[in-house]
KOLGU-4560 file (N, C-alpha, C; in nm, 3 decimals, padded with zeros to 5 digits):
<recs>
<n_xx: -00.967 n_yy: -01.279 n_zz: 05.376 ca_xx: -00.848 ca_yy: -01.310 ca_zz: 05.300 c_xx: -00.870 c_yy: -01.442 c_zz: 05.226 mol: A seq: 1 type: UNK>
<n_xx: -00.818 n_yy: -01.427 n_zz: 05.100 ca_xx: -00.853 ca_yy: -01.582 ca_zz: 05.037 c_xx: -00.729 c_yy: -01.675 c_zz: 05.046 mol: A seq: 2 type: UNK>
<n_xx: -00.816 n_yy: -01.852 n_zz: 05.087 ca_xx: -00.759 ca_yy: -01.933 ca_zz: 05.085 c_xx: -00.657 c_yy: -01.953 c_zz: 05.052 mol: A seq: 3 type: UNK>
<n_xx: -00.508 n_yy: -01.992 n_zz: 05.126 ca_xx: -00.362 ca_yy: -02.021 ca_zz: 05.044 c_xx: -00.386 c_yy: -02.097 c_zz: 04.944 mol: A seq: 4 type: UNK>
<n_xx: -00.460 n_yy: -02.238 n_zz: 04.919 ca_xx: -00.463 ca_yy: -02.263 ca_zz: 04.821 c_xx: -00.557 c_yy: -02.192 c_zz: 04.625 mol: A seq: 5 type: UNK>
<n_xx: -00.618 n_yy: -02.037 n_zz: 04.681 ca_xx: -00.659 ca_yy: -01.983 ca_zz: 04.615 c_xx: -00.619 c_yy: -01.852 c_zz: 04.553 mol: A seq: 6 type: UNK>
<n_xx: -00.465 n_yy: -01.878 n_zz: 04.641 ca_xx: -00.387 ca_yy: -01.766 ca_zz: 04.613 c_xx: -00.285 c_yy: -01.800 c_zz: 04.514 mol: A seq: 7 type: UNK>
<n_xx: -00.213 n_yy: -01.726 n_zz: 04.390 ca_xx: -00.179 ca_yy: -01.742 ca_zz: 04.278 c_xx: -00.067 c_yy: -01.667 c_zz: 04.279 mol: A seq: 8 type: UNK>
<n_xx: 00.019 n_yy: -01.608 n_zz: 04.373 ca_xx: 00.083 ca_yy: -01.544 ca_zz: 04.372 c_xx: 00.072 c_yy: -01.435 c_zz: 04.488 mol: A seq: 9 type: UNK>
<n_xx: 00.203 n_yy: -01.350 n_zz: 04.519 ca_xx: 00.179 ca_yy: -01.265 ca_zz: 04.617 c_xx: 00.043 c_yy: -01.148 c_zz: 04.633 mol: A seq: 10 type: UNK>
<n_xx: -00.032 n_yy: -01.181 n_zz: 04.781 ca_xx: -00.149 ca_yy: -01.058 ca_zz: 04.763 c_xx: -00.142 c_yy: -00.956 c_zz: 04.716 mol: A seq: 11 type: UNK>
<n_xx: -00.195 n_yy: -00.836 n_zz: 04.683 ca_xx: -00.125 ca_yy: -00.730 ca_zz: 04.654 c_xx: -00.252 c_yy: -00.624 c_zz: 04.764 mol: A seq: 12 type: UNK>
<n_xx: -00.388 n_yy: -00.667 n_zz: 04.704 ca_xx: -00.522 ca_yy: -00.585 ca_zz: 04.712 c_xx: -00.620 c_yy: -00.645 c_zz: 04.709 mol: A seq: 13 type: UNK>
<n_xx: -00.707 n_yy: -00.567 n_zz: 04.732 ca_xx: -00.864 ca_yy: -00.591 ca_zz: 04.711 c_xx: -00.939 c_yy: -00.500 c_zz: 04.603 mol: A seq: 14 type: UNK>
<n_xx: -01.022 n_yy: -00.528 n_zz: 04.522 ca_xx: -01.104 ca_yy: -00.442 ca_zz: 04.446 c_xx: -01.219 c_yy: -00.472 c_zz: 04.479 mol: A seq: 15 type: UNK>
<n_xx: -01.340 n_yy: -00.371 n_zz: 04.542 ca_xx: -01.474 ca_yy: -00.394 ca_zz: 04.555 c_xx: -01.548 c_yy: -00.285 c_zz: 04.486 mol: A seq: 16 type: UNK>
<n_xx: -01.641 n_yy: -00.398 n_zz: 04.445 ca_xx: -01.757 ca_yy: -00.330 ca_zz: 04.349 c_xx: -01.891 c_yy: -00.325 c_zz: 04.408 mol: A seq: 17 type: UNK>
<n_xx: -01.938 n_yy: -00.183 n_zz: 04.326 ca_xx: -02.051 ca_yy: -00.209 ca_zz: 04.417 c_xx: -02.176 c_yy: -00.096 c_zz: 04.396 mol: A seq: 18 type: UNK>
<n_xx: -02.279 n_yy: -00.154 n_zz: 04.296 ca_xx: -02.397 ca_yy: -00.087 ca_zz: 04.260 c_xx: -02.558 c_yy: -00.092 c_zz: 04.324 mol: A seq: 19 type: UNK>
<n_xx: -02.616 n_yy: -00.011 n_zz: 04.277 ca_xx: -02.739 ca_yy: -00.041 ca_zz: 04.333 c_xx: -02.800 c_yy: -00.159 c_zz: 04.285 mol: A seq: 20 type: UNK>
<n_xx: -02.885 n_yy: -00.265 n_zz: 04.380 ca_xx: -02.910 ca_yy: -00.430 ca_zz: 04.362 c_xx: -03.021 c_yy: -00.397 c_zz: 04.253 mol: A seq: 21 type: UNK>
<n_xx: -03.037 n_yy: -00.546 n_zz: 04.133 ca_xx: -03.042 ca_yy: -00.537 ca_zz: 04.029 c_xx: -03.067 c_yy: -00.437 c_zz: 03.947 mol: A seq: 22 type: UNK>
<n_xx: -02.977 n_yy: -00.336 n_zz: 03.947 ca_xx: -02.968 ca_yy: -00.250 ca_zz: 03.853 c_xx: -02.864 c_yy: -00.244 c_zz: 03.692 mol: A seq: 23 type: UNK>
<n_xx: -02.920 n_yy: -00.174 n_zz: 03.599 ca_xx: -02.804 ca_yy: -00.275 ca_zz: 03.474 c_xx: -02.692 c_yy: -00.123 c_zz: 03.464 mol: A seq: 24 type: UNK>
<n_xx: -02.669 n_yy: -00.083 n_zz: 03.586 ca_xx: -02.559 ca_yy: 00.023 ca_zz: 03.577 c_xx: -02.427 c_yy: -00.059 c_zz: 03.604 mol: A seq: 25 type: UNK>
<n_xx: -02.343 n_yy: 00.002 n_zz: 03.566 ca_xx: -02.226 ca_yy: -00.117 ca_zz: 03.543 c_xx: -02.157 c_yy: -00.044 c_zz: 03.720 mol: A seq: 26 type: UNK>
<n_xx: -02.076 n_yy: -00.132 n_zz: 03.780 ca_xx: -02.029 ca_yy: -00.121 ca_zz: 03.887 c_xx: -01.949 c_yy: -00.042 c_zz: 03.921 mol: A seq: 27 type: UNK>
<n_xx: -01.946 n_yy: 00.038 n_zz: 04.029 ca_xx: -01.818 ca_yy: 00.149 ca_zz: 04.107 c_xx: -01.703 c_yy: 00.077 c_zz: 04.165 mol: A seq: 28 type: UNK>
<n_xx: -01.576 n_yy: 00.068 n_zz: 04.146 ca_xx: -01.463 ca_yy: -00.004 ca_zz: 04.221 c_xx: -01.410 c_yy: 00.097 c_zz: 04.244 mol: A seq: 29 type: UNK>
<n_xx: -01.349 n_yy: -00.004 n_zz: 04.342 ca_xx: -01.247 ca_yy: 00.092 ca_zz: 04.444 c_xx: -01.163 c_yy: -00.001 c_zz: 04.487 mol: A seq: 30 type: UNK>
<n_xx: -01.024 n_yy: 00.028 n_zz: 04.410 ca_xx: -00.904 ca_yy: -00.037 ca_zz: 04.472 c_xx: -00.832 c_yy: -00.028 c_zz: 04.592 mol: A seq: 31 type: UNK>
<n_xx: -00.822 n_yy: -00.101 n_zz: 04.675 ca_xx: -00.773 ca_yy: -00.084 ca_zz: 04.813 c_xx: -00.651 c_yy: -00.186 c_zz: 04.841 mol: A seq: 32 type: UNK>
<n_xx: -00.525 n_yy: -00.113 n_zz: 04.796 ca_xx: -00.420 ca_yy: -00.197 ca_zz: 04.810 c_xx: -00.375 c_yy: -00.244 c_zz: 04.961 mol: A seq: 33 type: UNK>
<n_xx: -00.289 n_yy: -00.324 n_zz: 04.964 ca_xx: -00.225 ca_yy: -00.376 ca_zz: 05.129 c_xx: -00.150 c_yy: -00.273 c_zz: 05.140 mol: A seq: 34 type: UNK>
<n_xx: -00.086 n_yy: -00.271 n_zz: 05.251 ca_xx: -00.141 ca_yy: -00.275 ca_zz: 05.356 c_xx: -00.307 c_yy: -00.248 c_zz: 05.365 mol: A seq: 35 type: UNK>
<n_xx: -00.377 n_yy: -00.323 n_zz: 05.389 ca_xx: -00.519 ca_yy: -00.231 ca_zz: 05.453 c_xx: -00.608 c_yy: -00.274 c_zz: 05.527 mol: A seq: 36 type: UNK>
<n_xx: -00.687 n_yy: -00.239 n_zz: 05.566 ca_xx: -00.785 ca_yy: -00.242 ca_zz: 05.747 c_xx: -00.910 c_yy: -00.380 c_zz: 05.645 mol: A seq: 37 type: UNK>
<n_xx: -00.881 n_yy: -00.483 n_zz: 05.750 ca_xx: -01.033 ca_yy: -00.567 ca_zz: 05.703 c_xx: -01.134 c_yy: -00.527 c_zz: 05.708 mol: A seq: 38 type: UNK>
<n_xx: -01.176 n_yy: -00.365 n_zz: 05.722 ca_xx: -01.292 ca_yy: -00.365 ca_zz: 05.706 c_xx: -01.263 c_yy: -00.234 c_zz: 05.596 mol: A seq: 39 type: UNK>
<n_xx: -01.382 n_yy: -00.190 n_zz: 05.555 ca_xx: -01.356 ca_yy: -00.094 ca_zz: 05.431 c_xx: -01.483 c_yy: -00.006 c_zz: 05.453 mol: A seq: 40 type: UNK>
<n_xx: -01.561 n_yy: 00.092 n_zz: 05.444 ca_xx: -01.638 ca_yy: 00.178 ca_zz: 05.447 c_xx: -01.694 c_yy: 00.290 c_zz: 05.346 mol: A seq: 41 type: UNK>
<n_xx: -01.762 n_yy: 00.222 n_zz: 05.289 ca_xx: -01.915 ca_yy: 00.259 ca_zz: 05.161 c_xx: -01.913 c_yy: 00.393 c_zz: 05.176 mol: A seq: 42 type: UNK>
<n_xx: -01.910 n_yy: 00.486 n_zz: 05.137 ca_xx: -01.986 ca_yy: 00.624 ca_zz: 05.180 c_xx: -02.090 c_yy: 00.676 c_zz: 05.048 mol: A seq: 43 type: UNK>
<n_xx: -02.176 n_yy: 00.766 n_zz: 05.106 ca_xx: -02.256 ca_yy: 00.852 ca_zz: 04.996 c_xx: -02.333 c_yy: 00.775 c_zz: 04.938 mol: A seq: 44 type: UNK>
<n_xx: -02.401 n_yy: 00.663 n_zz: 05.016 ca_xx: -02.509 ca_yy: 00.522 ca_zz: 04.944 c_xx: -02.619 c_yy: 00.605 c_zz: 04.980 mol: A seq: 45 type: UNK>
<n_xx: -02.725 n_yy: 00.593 n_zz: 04.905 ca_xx: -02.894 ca_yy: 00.622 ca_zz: 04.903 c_xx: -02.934 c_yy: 00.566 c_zz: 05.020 mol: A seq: 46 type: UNK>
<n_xx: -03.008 n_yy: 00.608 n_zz: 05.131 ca_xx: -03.072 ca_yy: 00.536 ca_zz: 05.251 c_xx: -03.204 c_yy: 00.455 c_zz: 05.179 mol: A seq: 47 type: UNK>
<n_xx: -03.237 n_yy: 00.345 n_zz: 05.227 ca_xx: -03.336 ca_yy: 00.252 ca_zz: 05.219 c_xx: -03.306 c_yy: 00.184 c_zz: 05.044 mol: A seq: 48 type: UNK>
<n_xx: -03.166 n_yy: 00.165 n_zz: 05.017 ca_xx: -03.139 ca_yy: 00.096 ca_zz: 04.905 c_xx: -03.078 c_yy: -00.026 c_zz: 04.891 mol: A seq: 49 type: UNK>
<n_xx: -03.096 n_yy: -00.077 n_zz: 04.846 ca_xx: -03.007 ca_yy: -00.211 ca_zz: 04.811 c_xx: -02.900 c_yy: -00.227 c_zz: 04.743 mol: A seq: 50 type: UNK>
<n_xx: -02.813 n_yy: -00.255 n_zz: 04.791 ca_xx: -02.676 ca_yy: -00.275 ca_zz: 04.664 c_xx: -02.599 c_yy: -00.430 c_zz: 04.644 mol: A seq: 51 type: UNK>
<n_xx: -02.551 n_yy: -00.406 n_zz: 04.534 ca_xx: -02.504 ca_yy: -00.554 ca_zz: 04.511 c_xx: -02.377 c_yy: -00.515 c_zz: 04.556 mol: A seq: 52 type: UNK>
<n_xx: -02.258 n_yy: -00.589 n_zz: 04.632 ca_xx: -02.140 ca_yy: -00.553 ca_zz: 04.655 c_xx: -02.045 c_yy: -00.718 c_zz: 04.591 mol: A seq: 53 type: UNK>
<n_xx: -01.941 n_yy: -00.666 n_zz: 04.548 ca_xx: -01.860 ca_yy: -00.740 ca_zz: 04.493 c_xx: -01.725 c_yy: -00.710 c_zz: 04.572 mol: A seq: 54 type: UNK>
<n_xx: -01.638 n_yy: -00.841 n_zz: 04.618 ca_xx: -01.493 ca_yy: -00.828 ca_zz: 04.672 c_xx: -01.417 c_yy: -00.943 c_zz: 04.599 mol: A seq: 55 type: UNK>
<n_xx: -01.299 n_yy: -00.873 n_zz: 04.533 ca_xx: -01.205 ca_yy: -00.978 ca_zz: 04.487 c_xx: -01.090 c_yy: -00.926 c_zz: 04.487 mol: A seq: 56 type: UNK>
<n_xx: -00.923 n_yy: -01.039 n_zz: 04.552 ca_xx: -00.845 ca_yy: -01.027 ca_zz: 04.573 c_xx: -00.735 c_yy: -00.992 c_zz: 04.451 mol: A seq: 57 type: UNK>
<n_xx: -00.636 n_yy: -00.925 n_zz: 04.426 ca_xx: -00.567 ca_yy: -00.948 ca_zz: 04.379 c_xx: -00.417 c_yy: -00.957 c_zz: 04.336 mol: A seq: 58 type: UNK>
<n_xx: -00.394 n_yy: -00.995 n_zz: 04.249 ca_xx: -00.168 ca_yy: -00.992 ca_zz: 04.273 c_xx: -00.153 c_yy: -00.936 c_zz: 04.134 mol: A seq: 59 type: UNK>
<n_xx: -00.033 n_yy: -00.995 n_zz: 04.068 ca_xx: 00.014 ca_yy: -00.929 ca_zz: 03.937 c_xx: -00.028 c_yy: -01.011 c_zz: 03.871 mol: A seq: 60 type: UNK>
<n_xx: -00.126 n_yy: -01.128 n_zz: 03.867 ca_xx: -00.166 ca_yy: -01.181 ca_zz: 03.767 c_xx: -00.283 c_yy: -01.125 c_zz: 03.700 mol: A seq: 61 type: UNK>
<n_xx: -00.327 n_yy: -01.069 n_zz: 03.792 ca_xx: -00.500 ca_yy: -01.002 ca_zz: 03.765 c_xx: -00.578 c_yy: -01.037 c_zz: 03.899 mol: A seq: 62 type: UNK>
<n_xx: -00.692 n_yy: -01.054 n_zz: 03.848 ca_xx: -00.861 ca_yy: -01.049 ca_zz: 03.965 c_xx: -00.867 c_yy: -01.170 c_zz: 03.998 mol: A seq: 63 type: UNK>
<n_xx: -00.898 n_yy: -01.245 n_zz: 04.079 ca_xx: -00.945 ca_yy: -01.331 ca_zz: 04.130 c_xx: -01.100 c_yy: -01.337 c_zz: 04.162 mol: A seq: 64 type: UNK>
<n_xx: -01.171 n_yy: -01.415 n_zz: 04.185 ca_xx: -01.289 ca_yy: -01.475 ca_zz: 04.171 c_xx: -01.390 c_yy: -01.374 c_zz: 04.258 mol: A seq: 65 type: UNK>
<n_xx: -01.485 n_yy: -01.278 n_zz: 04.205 ca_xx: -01.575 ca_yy: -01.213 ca_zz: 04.305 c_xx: -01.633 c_yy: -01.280 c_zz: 04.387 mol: A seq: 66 type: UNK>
<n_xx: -01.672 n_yy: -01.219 n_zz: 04.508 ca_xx: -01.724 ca_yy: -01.299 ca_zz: 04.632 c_xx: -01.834 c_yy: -01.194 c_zz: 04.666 mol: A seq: 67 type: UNK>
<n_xx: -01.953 n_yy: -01.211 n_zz: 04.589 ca_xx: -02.083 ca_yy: -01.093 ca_zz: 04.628 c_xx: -02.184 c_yy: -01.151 c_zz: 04.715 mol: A seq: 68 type: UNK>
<n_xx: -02.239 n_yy: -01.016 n_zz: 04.779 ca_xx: -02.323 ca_yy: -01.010 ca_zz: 04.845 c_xx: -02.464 c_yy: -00.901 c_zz: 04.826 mol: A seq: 69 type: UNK>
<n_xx: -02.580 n_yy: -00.878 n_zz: 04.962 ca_xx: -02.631 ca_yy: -00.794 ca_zz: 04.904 c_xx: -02.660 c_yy: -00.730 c_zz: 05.034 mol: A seq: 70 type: UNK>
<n_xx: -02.685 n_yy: -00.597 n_zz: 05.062 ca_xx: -02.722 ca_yy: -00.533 ca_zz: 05.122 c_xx: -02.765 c_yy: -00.393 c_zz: 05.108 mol: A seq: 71 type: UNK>
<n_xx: -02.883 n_yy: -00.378 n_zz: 05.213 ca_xx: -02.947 ca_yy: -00.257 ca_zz: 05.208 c_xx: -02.891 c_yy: -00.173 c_zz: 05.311 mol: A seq: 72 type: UNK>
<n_xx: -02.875 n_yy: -00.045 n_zz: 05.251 ca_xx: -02.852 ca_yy: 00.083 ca_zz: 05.332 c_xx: -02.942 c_yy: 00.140 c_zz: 05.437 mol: A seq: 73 type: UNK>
<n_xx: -02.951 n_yy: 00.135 n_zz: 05.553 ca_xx: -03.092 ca_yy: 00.182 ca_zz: 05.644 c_xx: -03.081 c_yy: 00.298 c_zz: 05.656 mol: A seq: 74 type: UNK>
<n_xx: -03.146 n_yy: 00.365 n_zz: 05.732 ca_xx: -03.135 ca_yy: 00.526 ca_zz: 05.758 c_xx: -02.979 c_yy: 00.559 c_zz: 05.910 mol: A seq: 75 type: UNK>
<n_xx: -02.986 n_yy: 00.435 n_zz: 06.009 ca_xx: -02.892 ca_yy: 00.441 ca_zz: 06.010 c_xx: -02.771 c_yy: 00.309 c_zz: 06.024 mol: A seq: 76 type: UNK>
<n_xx: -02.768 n_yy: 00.273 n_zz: 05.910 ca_xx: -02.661 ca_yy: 00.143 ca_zz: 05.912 c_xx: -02.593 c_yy: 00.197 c_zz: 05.871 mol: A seq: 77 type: UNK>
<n_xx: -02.490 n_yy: 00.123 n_zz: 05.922 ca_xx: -02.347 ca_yy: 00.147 ca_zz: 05.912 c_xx: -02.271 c_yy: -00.021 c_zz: 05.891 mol: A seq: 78 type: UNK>
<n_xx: -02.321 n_yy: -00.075 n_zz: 05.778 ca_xx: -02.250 ca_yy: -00.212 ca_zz: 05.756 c_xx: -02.139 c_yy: -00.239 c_zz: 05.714 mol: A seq: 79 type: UNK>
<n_xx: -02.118 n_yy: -00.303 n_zz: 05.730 ca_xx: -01.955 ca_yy: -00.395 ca_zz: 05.711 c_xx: -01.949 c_yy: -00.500 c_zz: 05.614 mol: A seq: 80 type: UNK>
<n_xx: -01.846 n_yy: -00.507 n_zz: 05.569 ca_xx: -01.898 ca_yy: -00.627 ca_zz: 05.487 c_xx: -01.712 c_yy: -00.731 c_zz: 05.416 mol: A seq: 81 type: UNK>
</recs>
C-alpha cells in the first residue's frame, strides 16, 4: 500500500503491468480494484521467462508512480509479488 503521504486522494486500486523482461511489446494490465487480496496471481506466463512487472496505485486523479520489478517464471514457481 502506498505511503499516506503519497496518497492523493481516496485509494481506489491497483493496476499491474506486466511483459516479458526487455522486450519492446508494450505491457498487459490488469486492473484490480479494492476491495482486494495483497497478493494477486499471474497466470498463463511462459516457464523459464523473465518478466518485467509493474504495480501502481490508484484514485480519481489517475496512476500513481510504478513500482517495478523483475522476475522469472520457473517450471514450478509460483511468485508473489
Amino acid at each position: 500500500m502506498p505511503a499516506a503521504d503519497e496518497l492523493h486522494g481516496t485509494l481506489l486500486g491497483y493496476r499491474i503491468g506486466y511483459r516479458v523482461h526487455n522486450s519492446s511489446t508494450v505491457y498487459t494490465h490488469i486492473i484490480v480494484p479494492l476491495p482486494s487480496p495483497l497478493t494477486f496471481l499471474l497466470t498463463n506466463l511462459n516457464v523459464n521467462t523473465s518478466y518485467s512487472v509493474t504495480v501502481s496505485a490508484y484514485n480519481s486523479q489517475g496512476y500513481g508512480p510504478n513500482r517495478s520489478e523483475e522476475r522469472r517464471v520457473g517450471k514450478e514457481c509460483r511468485s508473489r509479488w
